[in-house]
LOFI-144814 format. One line per 8 residues: number of its first residue (from 0); their letters; for each residue x negated, y, z of C-alpha. Coordinates in nm, 4 decimals, always signed. Example, Ala and Ser with C-alpha at 12.3 -4.5 7.8 and 13.67 -1.06 7.14 Angstrom:
% residues 2
0) as) -1.2300/-0.4500/+0.7800 ~ -1.3670/-0.1060/+0.7140
% end
This chain:
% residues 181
0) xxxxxxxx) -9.8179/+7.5349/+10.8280 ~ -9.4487/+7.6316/+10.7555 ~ -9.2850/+7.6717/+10.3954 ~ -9.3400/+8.0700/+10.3740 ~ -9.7094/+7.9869/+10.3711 ~ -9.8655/+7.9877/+10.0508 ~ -10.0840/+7.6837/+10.0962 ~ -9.7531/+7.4604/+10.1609
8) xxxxxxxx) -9.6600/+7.4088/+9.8153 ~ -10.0727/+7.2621/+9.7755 ~ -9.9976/+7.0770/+10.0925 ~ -9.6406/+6.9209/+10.0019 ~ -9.5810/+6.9568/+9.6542 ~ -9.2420/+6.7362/+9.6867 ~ -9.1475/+6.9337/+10.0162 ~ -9.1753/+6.7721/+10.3329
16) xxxxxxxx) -8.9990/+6.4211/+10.3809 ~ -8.6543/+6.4875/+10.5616 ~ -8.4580/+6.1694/+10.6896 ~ -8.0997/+6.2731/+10.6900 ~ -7.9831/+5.9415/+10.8646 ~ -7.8473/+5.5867/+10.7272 ~ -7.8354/+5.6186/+10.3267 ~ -7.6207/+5.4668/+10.1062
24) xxxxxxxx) -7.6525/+5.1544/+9.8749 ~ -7.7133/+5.4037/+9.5816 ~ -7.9850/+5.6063/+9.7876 ~ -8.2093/+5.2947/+9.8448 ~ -8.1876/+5.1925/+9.4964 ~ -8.3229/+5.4796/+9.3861 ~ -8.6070/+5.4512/+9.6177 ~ -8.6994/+5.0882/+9.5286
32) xxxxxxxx) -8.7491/+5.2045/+9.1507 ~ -8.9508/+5.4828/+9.2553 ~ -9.1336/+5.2661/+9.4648 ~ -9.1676/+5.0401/+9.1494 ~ -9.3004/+5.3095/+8.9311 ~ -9.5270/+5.4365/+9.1421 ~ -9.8060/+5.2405/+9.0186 ~ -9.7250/+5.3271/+8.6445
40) xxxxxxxx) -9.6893/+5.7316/+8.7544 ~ -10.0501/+5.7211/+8.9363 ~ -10.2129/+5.5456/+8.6719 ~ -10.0991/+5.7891/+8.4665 ~ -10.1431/+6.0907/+8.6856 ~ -10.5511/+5.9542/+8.7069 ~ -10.5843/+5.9120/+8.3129 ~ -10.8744/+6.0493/+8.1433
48) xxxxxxxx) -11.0124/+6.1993/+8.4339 ~ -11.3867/+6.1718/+8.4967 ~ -11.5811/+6.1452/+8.7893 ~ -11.6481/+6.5213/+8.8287 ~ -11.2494/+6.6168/+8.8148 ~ -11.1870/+6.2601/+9.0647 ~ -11.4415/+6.4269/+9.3177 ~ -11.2606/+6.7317/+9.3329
56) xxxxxxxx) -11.0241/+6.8283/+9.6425 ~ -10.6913/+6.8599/+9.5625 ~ -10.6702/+7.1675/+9.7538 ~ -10.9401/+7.3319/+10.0019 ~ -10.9790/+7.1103/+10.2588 ~ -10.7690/+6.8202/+10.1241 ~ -10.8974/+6.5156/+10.0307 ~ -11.0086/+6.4576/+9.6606
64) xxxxxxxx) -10.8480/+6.3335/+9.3399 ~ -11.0563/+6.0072/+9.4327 ~ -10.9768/+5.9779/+9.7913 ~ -10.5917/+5.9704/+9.6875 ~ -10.6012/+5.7408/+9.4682 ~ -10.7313/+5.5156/+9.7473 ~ -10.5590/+5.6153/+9.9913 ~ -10.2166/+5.5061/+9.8168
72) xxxxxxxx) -10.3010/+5.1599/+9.7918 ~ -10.4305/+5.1814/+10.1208 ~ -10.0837/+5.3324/+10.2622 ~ -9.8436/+5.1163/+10.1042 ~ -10.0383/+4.8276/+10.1633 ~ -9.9711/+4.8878/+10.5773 ~ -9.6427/+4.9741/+10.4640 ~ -9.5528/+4.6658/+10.2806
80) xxxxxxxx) -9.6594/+4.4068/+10.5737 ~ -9.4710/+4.6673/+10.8394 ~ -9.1587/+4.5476/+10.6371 ~ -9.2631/+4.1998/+10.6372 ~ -9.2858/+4.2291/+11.0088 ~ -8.9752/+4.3882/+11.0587 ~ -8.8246/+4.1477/+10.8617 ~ -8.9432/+3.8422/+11.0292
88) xxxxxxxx) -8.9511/+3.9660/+11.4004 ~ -8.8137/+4.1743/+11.6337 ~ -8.8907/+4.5854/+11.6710 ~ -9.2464/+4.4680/+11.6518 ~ -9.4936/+4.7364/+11.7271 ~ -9.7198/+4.8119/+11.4484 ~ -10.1207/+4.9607/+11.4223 ~ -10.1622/+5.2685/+11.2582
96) xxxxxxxx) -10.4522/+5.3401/+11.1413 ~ -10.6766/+5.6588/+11.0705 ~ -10.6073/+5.7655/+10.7421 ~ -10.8996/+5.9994/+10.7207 ~ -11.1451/+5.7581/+10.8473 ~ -11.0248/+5.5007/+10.5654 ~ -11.0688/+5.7512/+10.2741 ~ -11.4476/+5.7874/+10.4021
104) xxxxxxxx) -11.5249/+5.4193/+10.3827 ~ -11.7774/+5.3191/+10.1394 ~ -11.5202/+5.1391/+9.8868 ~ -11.3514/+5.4898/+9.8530 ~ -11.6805/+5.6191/+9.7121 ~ -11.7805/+5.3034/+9.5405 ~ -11.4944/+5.1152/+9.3729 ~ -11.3270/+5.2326/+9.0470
112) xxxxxxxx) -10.9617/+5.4167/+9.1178 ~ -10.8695/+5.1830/+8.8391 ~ -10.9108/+4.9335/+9.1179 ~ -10.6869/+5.0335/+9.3840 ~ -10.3929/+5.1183/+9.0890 ~ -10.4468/+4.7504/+8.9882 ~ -10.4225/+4.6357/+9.3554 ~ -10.0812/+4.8682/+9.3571
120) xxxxxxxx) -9.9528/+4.6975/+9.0353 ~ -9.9659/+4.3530/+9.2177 ~ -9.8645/+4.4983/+9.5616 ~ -9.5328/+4.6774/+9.4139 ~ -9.4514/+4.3586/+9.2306 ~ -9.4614/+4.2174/+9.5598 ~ -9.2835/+4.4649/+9.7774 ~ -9.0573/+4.5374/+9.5503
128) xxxxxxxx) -8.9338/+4.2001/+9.5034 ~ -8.8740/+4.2132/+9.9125 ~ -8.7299/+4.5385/+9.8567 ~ -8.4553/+4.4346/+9.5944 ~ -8.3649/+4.0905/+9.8082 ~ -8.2498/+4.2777/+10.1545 ~ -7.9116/+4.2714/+10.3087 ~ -7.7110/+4.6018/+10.4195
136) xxxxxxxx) -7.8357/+4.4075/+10.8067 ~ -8.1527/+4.4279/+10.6764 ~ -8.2330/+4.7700/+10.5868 ~ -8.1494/+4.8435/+10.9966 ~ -8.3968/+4.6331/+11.1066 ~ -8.7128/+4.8062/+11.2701 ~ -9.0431/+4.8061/+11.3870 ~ -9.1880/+5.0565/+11.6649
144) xxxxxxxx) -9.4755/+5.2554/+11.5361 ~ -9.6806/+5.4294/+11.8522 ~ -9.6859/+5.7399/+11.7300 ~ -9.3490/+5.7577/+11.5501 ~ -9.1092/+5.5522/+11.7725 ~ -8.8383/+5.3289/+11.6285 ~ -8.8684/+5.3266/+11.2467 ~ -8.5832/+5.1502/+11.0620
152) xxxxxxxx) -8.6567/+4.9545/+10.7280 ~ -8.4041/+5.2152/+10.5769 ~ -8.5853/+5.5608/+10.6857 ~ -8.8998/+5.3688/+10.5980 ~ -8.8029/+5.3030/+10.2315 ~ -8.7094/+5.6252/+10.1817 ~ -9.0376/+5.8094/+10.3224 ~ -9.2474/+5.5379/+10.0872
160) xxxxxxxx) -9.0568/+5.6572/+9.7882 ~ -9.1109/+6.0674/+9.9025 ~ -9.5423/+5.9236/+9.9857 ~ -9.5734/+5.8201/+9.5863 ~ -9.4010/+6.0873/+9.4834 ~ -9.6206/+6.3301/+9.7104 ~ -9.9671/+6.2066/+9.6219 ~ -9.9223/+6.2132/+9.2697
168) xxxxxxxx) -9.7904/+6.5299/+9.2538 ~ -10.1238/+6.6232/+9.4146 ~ -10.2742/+6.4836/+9.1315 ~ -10.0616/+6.6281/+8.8580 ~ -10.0586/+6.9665/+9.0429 ~ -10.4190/+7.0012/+9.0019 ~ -10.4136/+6.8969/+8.6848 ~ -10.2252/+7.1794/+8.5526
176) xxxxx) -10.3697/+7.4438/+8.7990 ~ -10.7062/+7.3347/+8.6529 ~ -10.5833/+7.2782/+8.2524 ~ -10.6485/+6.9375/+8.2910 ~ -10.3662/+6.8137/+8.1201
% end
């Protein structure tokens, strides 16, 4: 799928995360409070909706409104102990895991979205805490993802703060195609 293709702005709402290389002090700041808010925007983003509107794909053949709001949770959750790792070893190599085969687990189906925001509220607090108390030597530490190669702390803060930003905007997007505001 490239940009002149009319499903891309469905696909990546935000655009497409682009690492330009080592950021600057200001750069990361800005992506720690949009990491922070992330849990605010989402909860937001899934207000008032029933469970008719959270069943409902994004786009055709994305996942739905429900299946999102899971999945973020789920994301930064791998995301937040990759840091940790990086943080306390050396290039360790991390598991990814099968996104689409989480957001078909039973507790996607089952458990309230309200859930997962609440287990973001508490997660954020956390990361974000990590986030705020890292050295300039810190941000160029790494871990080795399998699929990915090396994957500094820096590049990974960044793509975080696009990943909130991006899922929501699912959420929001169909929102207003639908009148759902």
């Amino acid at each position: 799928m490239n940009a002149n293709d009319p499903l891309y702005d469905l696909k990546y709402p935000v655009g497409r995360f682009e690492w330009r290389g080592d950021s600057t002090p200001d750069e990361r700041s800005a992506w720690i409070d949009s990491i922070a808010a992330t849990p605010a925007r989402l909860r937001e983003a899934l207000d008032g909706l029933d469970d008719s509107q959270l069943d409902t794909p994004y786009r055709h053949g994305g996942w739905t409104v429900r299946q999102v709001a899971h999945h973020v949770p789920d994301s930064h959750m791998n995301a937040y102990i990759r840091f940790k790792f990086a943080l306390t070893e050396t290039d360790p190599v991390i598991k990814p895991y099968d996104e689409n085969a989480w957001a078909s687990l039973a507790d996607t189906a089952s458990v309230s979205v309200g859930t997962s925001v609440a287990l973001l509220d508490g997660l954020h607090l956390r990361w974000v805490a990590v986030l705020r108390s890292m050295s300039a030597g810190d941000w160029r530490r790494s871990y080795v993802h399998p699929e990915m190669g090396k994957v500094t702390l820096d590049r990974a803060a960044g793509l975080y703060a696009w990943h909130g930003r991006h899922h929501i905007a699912h959420i929001t997007g169909l929102r207003t195609r639908r009148g759902w505001i």
